[in-house]
N, C-alpha and C positions, 0 to 999 in steps of 0.2 A: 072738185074731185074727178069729174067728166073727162075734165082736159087735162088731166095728166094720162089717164089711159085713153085718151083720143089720142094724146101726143107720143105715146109708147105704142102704139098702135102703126102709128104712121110712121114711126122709124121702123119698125120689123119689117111693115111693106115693101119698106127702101129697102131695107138690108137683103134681103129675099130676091127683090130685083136685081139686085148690086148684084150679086151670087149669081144668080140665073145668065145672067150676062156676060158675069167674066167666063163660068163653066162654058155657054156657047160661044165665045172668041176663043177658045182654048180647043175645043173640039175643032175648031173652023181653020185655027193657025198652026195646032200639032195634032193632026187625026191618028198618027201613027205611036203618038206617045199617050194622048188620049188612047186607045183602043188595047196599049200596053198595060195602063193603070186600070181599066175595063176590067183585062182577061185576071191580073192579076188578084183583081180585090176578090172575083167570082171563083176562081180559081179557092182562094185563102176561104171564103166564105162556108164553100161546099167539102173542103177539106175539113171543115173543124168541125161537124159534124159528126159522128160515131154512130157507126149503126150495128148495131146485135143482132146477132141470127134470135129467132124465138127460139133454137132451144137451151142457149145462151141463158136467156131471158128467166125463164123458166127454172132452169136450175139455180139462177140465184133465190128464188124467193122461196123457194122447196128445201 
């Protein structure tokens, strides 16, 4: 039973690696489309947030 999560273990590490690596040749070989998909996801991220004034707030639970 060990060695199957030793051996599921050590594929994630891979996998993880694999990732980390293709991400850093992708920054290294398109900085400018890397730094495109940056702004955009931060962008989309901090957009889908909603923020209420407090007295917004307040009048709905009133």
């Amino acid at each position: 039973m060990l060695d199957q999560n030793t051996d599921r273990t050590y594929w994630m590490i891979g996998a993880v690696v694999v990732v980390a690596i293709l991400i850093g040749a992708s920054k290294v070989a398109f900085p400018d489309l890397f730094n495109k998909v940056i702004t955009k996801f931060t962008s989309t991220l901090t957009a889908g947030f909603v923020h209420f004034p407090i007295d917004s707030l307040m009048s709905f639970f009133l």
